[in-house]
C-alpha positions as CSV (number, residue, x, y, z in Angstrom):
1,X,-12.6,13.3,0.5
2,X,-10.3,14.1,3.2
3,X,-11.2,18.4,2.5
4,X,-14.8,17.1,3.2
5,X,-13.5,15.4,6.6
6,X,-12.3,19.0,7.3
7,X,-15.0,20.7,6.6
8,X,-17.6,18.3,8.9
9,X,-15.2,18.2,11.6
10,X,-14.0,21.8,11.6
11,X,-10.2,20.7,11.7
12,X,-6.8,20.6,9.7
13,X,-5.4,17.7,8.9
14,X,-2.4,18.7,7.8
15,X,-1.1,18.6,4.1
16,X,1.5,15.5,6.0
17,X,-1.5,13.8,6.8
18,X,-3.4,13.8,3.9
19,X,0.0,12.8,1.7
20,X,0.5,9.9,4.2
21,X,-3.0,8.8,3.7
22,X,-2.8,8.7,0.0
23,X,-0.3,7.0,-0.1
24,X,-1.0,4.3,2.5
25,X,-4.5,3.9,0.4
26,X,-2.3,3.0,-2.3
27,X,0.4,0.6,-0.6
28,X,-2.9,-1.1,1.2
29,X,-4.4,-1.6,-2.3
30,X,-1.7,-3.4,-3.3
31,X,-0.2,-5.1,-0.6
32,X,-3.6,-6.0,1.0
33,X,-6.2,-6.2,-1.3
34,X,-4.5,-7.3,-4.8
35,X,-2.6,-9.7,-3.4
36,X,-5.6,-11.4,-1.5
37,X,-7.5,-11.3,-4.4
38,X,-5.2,-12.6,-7.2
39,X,-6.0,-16.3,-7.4
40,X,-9.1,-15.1,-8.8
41,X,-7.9,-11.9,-11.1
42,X,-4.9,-13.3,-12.6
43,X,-6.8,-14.7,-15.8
44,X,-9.5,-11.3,-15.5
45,X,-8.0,-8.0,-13.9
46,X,-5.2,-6.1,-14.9
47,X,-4.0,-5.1,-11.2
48,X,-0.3,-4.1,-10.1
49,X,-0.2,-7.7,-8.7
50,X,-0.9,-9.4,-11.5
51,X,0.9,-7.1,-13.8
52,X,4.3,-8.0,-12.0
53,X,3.9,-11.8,-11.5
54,X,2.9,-11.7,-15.2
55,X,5.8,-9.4,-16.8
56,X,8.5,-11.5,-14.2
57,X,11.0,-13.6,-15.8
58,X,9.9,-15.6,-12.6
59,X,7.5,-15.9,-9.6
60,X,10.1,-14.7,-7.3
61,X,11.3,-11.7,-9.2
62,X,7.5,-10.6,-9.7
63,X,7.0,-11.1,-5.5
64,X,10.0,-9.0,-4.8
65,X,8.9,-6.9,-7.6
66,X,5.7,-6.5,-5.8
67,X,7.2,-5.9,-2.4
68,X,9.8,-2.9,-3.6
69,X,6.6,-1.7,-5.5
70,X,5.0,-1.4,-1.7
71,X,7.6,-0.6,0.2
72,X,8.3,2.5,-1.7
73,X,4.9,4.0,-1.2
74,X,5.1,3.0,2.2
75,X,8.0,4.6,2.8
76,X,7.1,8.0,1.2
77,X,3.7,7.4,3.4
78,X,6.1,7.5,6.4
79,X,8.0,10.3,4.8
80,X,5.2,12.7,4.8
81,X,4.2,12.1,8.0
82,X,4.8,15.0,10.5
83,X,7.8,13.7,12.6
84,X,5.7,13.3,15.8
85,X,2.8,12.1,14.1
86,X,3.4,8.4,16.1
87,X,-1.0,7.3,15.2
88,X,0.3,7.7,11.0
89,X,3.5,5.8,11.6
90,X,1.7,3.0,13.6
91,X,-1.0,2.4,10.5
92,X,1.8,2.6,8.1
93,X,3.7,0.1,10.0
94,X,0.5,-2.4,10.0
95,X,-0.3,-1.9,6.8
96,X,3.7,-3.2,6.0
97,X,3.2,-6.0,8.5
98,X,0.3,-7.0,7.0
99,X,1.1,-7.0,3.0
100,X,4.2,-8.0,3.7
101,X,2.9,-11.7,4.9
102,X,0.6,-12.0,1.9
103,X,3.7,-10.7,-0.2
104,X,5.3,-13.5,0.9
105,X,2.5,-16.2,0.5
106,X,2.7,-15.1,-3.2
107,X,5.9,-17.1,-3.6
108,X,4.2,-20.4,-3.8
């Protein structure tokens, strides 16, 4: 997808960029999506979110479970970033912010 966003618009993004993105995707999946959606999937859908809070000897081991699972792809999303790529850092940052308050609303 993100070679066809080259092609159309005529410009590189950058093998950094494309990494970053990937992995933001991912961390967003889980920290944004999953975790909004799991009152509803935890007796239907096998999803990273439910996986953990499942497999936990507790809920709180399965939330921080869930928020090391995150942070590491966020962090290798900020990783792969160019170093003055400040637009990438900034959406990697929101996307933490964000998942990392309905991380937390897990715990109850």
């Amino acid at each position: 997808m993100l070679n066809m966003y080259e092609a159309d618009l005529g410009v590189e993004l950058g093998e950094g960029f494309k990494r970053a993105i990937v992995l933001m995707v991912l961390g967003a999946q889980i920290g944004l999506d999953d975790t909004d959606d799991y009152p509803e999937d935890k007796g239907t859908q096998l999803t990273p979110v439910t996986a953990e809070l499942n497999l936990a000897e507790d809920r709180t081991a399965g939330v921080e479970r869930i928020r090391r699972i995150l942070e590491a792809y966020l962090d290798r999303a900020d990783d792969c970033a160019d170093r003055d790529d400040h637009l990438t850092r900034m959406a990697v940052e929101y996307i933490r912010q964000q998942s990392l308050d309905r991380i937390e609303g897990l715990r109850t």
